[in-house]
PyMOL Python script that loads the backbone (N, CA, C, O; Angstrom):
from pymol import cmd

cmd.read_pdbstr("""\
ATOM      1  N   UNK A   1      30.621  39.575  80.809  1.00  0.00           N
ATOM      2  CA  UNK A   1      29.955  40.656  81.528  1.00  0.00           C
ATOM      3  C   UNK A   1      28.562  40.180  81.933  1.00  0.00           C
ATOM      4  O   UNK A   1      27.648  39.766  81.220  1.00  0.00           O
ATOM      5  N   UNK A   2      28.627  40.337  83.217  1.00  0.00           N
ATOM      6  CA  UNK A   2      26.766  40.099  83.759  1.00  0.00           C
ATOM      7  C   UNK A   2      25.441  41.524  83.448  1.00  0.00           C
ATOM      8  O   UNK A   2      25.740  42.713  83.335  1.00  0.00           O
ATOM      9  N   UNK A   3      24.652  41.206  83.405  1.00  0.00           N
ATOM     10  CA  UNK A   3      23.941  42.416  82.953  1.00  0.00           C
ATOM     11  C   UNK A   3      22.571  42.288  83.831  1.00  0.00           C
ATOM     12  O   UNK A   3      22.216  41.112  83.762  1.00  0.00           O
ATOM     13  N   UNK A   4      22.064  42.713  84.279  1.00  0.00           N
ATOM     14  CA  UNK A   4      20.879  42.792  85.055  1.00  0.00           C
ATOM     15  C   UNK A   4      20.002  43.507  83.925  1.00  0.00           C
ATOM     16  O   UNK A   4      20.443  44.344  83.138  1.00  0.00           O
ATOM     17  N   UNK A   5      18.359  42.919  83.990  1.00  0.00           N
ATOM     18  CA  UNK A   5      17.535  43.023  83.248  1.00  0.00           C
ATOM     19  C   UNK A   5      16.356  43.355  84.209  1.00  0.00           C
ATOM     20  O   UNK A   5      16.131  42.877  85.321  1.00  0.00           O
ATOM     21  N   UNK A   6      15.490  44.511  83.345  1.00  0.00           N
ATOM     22  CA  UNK A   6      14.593  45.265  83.974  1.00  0.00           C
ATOM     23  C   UNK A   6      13.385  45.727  83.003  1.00  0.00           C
ATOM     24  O   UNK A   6      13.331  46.658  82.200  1.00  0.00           O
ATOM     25  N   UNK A   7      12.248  44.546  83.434  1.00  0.00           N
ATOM     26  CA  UNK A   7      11.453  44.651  82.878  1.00  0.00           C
ATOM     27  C   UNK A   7      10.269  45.637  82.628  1.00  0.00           C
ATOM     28  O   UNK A   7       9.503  45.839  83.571  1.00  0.00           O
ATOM     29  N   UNK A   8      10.072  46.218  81.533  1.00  0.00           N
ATOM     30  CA  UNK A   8       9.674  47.841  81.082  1.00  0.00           C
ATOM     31  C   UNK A   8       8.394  47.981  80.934  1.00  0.00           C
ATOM     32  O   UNK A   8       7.903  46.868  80.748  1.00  0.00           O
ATOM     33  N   UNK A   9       7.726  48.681  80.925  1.00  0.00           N
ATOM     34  CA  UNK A   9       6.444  48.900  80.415  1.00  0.00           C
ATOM     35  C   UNK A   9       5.722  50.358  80.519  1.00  0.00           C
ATOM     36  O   UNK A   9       5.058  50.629  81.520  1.00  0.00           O
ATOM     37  N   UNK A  10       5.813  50.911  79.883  1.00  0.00           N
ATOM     38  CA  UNK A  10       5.296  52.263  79.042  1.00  0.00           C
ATOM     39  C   UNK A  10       3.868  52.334  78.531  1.00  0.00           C
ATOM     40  O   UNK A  10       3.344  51.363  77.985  1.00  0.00           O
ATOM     41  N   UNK A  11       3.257  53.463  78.706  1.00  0.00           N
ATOM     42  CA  UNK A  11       2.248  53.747  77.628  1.00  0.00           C
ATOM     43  C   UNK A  11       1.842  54.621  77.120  1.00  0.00           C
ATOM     44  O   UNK A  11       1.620  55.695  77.680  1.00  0.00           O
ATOM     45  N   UNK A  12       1.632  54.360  75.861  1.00  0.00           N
ATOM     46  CA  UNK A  12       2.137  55.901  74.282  1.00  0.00           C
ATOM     47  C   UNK A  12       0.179  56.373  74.896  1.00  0.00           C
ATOM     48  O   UNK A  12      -0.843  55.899  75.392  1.00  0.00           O
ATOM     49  N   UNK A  13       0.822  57.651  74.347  1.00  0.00           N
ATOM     50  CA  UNK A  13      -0.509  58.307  74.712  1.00  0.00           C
ATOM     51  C   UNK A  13      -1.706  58.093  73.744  1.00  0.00           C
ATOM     52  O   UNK A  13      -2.862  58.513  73.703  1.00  0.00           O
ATOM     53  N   UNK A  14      -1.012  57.334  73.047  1.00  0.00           N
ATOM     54  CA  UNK A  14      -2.835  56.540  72.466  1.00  0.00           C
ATOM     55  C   UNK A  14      -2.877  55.783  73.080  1.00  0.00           C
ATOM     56  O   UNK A  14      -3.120  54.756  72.446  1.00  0.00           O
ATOM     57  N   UNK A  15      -2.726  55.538  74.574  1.00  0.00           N
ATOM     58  CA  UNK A  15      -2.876  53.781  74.991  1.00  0.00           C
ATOM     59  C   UNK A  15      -2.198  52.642  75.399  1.00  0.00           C
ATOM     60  O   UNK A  15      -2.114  51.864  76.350  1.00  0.00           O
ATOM     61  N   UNK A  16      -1.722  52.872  74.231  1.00  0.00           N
ATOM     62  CA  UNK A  16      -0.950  51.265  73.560  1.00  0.00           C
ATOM     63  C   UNK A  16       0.379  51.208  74.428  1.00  0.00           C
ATOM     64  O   UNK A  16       1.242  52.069  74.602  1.00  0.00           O
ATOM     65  N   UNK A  17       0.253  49.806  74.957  1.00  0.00           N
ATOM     66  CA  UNK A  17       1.293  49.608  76.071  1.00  0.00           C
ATOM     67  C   UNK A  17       2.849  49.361  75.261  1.00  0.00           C
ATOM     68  O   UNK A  17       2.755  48.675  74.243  1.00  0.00           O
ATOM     69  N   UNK A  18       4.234  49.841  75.609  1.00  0.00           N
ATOM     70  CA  UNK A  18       5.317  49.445  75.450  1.00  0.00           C
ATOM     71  C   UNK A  18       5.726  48.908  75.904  1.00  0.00           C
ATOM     72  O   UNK A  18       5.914  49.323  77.048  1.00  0.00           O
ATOM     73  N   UNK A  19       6.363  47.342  75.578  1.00  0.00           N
ATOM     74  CA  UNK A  19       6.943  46.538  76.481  1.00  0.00           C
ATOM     75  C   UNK A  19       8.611  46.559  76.070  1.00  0.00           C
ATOM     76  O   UNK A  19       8.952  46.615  74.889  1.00  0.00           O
ATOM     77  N   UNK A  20       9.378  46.518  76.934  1.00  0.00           N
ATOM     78  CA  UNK A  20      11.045  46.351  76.476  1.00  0.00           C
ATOM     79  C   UNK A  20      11.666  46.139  77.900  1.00  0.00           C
ATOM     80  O   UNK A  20      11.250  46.502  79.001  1.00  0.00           O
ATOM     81  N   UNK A  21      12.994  45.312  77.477  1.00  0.00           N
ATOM     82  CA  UNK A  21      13.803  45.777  78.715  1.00  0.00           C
ATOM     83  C   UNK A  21      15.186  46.097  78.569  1.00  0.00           C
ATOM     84  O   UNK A  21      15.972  45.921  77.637  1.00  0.00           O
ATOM     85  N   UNK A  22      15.304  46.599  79.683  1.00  0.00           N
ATOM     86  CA  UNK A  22      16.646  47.881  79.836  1.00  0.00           C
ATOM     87  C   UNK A  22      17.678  46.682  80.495  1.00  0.00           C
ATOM     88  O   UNK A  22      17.332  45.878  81.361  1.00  0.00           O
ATOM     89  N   UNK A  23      18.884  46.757  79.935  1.00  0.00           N
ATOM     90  CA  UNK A  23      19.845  45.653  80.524  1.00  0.00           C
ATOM     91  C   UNK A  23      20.824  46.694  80.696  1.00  0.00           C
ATOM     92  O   UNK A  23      20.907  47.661  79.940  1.00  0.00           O
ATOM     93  N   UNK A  24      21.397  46.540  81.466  1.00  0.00           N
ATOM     94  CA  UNK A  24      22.504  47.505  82.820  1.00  0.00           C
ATOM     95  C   UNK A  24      23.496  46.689  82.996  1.00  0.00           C
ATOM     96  O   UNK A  24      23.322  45.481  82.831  1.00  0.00           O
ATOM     97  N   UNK A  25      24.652  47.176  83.345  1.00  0.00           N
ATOM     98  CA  UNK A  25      25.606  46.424  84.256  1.00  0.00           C
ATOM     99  C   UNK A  25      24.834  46.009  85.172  1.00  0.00           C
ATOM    100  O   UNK A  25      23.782  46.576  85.469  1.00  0.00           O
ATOM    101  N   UNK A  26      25.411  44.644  85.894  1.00  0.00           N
ATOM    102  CA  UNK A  26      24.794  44.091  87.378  1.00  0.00           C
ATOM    103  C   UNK A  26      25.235  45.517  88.642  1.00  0.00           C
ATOM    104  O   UNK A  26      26.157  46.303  88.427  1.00  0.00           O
ATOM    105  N   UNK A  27      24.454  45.560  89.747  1.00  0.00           N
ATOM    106  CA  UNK A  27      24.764  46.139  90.108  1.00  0.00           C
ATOM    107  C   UNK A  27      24.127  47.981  90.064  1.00  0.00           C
ATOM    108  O   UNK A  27      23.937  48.695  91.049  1.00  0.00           O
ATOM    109  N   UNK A  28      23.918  48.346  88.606  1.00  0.00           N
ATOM    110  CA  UNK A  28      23.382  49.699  88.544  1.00  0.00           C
ATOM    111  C   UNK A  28      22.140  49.846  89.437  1.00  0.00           C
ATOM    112  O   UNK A  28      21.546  48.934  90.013  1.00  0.00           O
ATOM    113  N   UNK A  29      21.841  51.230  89.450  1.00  0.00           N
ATOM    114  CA  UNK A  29      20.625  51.490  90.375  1.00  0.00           C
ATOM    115  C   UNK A  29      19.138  51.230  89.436  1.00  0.00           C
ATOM    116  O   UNK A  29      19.024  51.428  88.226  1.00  0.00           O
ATOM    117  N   UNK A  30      18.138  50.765  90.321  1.00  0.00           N
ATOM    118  CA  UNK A  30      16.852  51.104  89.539  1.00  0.00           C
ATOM    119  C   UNK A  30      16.568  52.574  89.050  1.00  0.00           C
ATOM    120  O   UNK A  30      15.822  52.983  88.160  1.00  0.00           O
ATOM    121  N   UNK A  31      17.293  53.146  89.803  1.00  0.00           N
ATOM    122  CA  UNK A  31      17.005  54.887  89.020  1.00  0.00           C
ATOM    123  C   UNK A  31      17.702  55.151  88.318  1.00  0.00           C
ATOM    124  O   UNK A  31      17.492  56.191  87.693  1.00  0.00           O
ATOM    125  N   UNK A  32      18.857  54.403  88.042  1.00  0.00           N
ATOM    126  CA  UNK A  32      19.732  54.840  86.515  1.00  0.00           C
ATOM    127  C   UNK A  32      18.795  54.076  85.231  1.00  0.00           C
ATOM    128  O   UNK A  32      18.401  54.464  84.131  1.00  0.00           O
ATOM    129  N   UNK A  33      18.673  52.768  86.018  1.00  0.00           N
ATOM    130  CA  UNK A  33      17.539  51.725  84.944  1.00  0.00           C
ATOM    131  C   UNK A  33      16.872  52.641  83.964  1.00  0.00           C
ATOM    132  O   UNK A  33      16.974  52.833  82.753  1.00  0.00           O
ATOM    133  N   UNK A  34      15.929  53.288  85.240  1.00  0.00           N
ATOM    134  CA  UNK A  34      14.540  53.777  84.857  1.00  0.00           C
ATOM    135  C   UNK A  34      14.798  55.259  83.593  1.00  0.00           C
ATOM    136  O   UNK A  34      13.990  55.613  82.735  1.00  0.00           O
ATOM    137  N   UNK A  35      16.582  56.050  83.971  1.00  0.00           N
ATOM    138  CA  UNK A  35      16.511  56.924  83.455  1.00  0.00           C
ATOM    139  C   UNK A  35      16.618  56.543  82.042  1.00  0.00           C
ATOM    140  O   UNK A  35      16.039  57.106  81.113  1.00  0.00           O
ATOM    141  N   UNK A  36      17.520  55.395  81.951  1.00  0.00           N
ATOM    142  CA  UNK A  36      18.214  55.005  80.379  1.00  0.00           C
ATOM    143  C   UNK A  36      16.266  54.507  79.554  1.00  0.00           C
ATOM    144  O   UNK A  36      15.908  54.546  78.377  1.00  0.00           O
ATOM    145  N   UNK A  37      15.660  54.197  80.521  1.00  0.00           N
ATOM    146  CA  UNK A  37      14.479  54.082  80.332  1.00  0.00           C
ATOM    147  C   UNK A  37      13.297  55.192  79.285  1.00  0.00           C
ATOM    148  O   UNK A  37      12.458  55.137  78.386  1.00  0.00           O
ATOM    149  N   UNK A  38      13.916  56.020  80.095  1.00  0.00           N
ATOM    150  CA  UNK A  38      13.143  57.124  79.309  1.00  0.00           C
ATOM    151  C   UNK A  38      14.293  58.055  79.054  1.00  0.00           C
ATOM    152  O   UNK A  38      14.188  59.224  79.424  1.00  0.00           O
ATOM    153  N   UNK A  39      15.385  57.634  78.452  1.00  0.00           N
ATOM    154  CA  UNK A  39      16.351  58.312  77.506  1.00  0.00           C
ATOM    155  C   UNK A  39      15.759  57.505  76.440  1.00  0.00           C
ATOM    156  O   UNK A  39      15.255  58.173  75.537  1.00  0.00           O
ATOM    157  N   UNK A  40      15.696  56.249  76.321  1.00  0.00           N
ATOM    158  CA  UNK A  40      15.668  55.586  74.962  1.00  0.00           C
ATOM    159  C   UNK A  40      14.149  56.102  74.555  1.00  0.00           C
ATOM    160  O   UNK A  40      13.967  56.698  73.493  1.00  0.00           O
ATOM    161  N   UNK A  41      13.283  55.880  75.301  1.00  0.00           N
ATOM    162  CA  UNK A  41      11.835  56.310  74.502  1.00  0.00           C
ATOM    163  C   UNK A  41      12.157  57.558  74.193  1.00  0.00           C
ATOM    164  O   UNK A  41      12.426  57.445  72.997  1.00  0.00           O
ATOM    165  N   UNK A  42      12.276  58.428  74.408  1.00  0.00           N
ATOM    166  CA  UNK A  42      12.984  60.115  73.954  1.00  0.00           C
ATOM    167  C   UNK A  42      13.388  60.022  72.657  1.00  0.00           C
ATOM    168  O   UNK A  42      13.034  60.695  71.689  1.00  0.00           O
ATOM    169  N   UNK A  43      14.412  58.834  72.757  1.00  0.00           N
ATOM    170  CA  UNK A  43      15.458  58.714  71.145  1.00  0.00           C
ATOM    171  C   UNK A  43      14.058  57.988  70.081  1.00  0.00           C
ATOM    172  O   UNK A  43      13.844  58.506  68.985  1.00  0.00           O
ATOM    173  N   UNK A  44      13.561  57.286  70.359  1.00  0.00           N
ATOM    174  CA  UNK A  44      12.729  56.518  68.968  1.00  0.00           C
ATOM    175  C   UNK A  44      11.397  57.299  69.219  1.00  0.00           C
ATOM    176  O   UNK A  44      10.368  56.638  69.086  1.00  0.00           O
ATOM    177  N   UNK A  45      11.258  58.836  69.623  1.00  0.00           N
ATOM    178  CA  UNK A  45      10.443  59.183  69.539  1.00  0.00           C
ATOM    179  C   UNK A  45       9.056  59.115  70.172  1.00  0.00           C
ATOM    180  O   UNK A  45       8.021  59.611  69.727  1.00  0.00           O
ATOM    181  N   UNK A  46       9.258  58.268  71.521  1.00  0.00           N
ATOM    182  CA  UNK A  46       8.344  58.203  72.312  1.00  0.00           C
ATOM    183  C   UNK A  46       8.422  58.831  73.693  1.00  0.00           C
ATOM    184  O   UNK A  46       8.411  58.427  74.856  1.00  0.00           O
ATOM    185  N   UNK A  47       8.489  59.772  73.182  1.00  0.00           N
ATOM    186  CA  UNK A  47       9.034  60.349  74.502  1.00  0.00           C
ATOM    187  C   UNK A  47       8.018  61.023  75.574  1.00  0.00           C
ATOM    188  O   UNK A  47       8.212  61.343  76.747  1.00  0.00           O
ATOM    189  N   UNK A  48       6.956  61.117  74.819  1.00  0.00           N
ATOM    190  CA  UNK A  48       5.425  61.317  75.956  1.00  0.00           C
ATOM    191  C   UNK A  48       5.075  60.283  76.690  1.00  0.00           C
ATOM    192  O   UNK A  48       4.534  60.232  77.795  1.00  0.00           O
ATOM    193  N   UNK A  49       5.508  59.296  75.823  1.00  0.00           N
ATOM    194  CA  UNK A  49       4.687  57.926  76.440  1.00  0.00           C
ATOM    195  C   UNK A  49       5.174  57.758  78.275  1.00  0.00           C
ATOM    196  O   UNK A  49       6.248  57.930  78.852  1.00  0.00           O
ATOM    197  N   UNK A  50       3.903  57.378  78.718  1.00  0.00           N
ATOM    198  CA  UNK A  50       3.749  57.598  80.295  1.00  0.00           C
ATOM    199  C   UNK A  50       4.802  56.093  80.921  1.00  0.00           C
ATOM    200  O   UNK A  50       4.876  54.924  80.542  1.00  0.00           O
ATOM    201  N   UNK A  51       5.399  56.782  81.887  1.00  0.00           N
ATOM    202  CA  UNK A  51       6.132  55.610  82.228  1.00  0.00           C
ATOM    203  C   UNK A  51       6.821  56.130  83.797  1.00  0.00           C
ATOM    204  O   UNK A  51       7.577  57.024  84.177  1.00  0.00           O
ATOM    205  N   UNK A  52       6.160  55.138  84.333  1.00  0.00           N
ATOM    206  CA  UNK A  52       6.199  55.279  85.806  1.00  0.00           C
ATOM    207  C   UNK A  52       7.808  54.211  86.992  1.00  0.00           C
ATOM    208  O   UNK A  52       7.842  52.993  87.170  1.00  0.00           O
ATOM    209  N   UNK A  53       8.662  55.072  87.438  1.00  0.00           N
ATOM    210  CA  UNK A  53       9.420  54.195  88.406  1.00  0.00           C
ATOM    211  C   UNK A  53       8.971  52.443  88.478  1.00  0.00           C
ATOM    212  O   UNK A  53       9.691  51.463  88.291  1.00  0.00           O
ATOM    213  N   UNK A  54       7.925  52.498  88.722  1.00  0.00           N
ATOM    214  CA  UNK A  54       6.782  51.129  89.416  1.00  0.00           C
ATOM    215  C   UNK A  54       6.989  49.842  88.566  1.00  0.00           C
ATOM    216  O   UNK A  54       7.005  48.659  88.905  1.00  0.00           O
ATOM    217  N   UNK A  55       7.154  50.483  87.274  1.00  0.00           N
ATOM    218  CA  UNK A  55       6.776  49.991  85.835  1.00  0.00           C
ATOM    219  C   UNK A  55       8.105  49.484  84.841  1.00  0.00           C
ATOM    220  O   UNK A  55       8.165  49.116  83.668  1.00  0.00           O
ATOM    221  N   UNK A  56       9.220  49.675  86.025  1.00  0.00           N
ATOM    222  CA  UNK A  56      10.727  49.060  84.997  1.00  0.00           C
ATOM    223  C   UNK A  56      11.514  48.966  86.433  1.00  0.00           C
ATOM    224  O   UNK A  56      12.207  49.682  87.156  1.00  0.00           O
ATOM    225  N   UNK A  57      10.751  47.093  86.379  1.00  0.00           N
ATOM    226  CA  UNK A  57      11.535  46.587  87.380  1.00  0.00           C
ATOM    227  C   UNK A  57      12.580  45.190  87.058  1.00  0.00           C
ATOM    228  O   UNK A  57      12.736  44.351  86.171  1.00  0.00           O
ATOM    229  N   UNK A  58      13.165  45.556  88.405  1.00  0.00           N
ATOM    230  CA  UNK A  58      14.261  44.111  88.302  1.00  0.00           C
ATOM    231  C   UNK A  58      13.588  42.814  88.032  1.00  0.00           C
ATOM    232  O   UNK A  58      12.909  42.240  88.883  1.00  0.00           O
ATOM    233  N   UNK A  59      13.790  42.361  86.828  1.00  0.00           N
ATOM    234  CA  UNK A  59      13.702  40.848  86.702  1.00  0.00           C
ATOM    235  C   UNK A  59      14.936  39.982  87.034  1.00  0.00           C
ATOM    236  O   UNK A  59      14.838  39.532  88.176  1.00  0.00           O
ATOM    237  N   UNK A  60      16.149  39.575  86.353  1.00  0.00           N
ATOM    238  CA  UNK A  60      17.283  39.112  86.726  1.00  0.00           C
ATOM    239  C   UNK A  60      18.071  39.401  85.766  1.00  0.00           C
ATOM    240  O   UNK A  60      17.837  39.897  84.664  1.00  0.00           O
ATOM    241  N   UNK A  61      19.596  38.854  86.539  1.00  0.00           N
ATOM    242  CA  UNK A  61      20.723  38.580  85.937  1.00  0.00           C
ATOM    243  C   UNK A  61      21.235  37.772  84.884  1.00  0.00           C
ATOM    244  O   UNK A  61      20.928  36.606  84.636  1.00  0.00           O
ATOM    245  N   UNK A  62      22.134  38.586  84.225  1.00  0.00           N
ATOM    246  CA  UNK A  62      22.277  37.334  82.895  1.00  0.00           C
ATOM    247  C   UNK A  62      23.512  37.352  82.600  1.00  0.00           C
ATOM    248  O   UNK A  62      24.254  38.142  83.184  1.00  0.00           O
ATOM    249  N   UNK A  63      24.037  36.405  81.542  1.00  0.00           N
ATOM    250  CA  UNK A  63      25.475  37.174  80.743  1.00  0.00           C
ATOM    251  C   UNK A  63      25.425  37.978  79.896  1.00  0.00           C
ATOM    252  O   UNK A  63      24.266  37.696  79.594  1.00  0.00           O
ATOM    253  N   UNK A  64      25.697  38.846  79.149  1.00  0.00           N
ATOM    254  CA  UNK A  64      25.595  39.483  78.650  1.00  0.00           C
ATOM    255  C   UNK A  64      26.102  38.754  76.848  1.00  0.00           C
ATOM    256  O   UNK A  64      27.103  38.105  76.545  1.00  0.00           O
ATOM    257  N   UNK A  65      25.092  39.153  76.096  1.00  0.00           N
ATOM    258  CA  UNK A  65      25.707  39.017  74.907  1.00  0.00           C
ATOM    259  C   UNK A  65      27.039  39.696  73.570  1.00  0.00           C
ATOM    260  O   UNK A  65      27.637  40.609  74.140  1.00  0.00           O
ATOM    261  N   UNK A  66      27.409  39.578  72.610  1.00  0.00           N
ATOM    262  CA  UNK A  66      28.495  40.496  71.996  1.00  0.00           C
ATOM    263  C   UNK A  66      27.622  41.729  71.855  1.00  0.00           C
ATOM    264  O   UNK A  66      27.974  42.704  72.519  1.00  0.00           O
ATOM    265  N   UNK A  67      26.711  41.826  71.216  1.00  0.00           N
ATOM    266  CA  UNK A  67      26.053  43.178  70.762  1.00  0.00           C
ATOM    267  C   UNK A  67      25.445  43.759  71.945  1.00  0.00           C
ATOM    268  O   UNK A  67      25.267  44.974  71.867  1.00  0.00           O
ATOM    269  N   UNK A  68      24.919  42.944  73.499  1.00  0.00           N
ATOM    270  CA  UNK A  68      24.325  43.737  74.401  1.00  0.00           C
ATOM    271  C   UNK A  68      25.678  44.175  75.101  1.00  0.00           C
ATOM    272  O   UNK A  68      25.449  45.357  75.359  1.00  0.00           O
ATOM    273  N   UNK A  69      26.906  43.907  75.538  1.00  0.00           N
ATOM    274  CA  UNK A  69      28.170  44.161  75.730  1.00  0.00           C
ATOM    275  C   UNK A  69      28.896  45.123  74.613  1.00  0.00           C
ATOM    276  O   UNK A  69      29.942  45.679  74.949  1.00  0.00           O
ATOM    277  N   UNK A  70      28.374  45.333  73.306  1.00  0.00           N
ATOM    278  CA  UNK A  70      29.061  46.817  72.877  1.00  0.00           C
ATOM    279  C   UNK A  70      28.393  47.973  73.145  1.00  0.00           C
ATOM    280  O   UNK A  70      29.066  48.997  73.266  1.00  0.00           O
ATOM    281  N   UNK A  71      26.735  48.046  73.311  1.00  0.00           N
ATOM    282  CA  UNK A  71      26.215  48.734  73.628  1.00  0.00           C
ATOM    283  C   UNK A  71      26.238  49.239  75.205  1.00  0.00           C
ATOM    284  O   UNK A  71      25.893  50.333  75.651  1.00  0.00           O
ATOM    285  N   UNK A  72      26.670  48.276  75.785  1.00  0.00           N
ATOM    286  CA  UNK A  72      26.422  48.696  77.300  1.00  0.00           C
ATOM    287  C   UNK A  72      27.462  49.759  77.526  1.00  0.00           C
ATOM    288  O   UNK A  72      27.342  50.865  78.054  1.00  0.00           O
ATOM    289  N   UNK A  73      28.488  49.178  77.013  1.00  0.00           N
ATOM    290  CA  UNK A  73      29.926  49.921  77.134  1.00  0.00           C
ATOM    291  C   UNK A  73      30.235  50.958  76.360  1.00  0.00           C
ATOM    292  O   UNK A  73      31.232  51.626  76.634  1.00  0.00           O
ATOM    293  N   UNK A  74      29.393  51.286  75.208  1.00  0.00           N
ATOM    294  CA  UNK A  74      29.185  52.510  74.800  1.00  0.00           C
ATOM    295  C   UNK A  74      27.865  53.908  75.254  1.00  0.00           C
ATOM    296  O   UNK A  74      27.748  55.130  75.158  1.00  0.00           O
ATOM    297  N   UNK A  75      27.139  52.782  75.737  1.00  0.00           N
ATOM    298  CA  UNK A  75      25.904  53.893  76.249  1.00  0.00           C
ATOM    299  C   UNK A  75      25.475  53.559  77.396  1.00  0.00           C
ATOM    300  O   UNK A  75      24.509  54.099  77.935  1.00  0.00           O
ATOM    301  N   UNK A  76      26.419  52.260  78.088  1.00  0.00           N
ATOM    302  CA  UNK A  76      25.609  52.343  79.646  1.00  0.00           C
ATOM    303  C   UNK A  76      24.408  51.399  79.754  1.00  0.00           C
ATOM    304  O   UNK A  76      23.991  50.887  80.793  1.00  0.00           O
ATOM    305  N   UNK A  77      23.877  51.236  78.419  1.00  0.00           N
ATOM    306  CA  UNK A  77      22.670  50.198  78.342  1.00  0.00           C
ATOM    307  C   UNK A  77      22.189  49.619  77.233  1.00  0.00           C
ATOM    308  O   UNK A  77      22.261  50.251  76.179  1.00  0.00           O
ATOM    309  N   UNK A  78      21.679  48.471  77.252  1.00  0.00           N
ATOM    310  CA  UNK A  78      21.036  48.026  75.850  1.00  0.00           C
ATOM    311  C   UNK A  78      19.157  47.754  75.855  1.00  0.00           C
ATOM    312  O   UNK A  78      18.524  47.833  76.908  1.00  0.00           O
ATOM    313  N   UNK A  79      18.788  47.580  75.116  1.00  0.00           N
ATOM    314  CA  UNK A  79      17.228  47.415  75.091  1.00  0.00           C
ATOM    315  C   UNK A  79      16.926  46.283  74.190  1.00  0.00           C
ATOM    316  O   UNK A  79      17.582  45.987  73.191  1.00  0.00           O
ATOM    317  N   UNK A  80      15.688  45.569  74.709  1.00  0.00           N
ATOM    318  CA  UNK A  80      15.461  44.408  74.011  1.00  0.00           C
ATOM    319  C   UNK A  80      14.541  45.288  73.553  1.00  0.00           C
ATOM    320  O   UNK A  80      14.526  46.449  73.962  1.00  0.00           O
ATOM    321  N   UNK A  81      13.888  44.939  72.874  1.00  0.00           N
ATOM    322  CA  UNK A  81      12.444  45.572  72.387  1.00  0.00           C
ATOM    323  C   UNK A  81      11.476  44.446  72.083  1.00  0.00           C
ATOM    324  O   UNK A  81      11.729  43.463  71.387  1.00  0.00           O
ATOM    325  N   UNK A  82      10.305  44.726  72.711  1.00  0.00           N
ATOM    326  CA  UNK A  82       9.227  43.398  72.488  1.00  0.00           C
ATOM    327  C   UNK A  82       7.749  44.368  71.976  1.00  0.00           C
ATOM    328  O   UNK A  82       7.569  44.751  70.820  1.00  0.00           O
ATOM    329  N   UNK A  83       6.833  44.618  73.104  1.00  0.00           N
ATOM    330  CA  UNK A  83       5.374  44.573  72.388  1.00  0.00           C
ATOM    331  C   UNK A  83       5.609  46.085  72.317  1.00  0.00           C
ATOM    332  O   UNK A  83       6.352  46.711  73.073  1.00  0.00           O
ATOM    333  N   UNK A  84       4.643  46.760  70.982  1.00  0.00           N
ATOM    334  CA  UNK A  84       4.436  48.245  70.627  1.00  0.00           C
ATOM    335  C   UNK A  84       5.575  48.753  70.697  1.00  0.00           C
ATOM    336  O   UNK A  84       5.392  49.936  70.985  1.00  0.00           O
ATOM    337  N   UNK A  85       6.795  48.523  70.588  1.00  0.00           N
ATOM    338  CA  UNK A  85       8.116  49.110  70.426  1.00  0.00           C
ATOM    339  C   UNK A  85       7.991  49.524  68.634  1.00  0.00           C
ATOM    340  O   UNK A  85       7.399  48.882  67.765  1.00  0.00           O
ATOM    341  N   UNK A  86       8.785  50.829  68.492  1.00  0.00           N
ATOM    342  CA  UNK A  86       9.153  50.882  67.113  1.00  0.00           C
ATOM    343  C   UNK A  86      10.113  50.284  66.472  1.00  0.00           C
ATOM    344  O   UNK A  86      11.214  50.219  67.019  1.00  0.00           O
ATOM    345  N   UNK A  87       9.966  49.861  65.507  1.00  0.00           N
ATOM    346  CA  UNK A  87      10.738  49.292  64.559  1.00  0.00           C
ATOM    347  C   UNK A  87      12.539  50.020  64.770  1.00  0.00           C
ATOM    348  O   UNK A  87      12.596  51.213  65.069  1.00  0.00           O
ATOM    349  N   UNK A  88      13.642  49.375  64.625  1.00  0.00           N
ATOM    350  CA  UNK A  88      14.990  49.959  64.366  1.00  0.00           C
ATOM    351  C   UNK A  88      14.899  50.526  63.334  1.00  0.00           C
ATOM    352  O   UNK A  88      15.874  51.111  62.864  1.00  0.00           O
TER     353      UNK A  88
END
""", "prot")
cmd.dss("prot")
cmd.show_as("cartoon", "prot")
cmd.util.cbc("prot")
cmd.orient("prot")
């Protein structure tokens, strides 16, 4: 499975920038991207944090891994998580 990757960036209302990215089937829209975008900050509780269309864009295509391929296919998307992300 190919997965298109879309690089994220959020910021919690103290500030502090969120970095992650949203991996999609190839192909999905930037506005589905952006929604799974701020579905997931919602779920780990960041769900104020400011996050703009502008701000979770297309970087590229990839293969997809086993665990980013069960998630996709169960929720449509997976998330890397990098800077100011919460812990799993």
């Amino acid at each position: 499975m190919k997965v298109d990757v879309y690089d994220t960036y959020a910021t919690s209302v103290n500030g502090a920038t969120i970095h992650f990215d949203v991996l999609v089937p190839t192909g999905t829209t930037a506005e589905t991207a952006f929604k799974f975008a701020r579905q997931w900050l919602d779920q780990v509780g960041l769900g104020e944090a400011e996050l703009k269309q502008t701000r979770c864009s297309f970087c590229h295509t990839e293969n997809a891994g086993a665990r980013v391929i069960i998630d996709v296919e169960q929720d449509g998307y997976h998330i890397i998580r990098m800077e100011g992300c919460p812990k799993p």
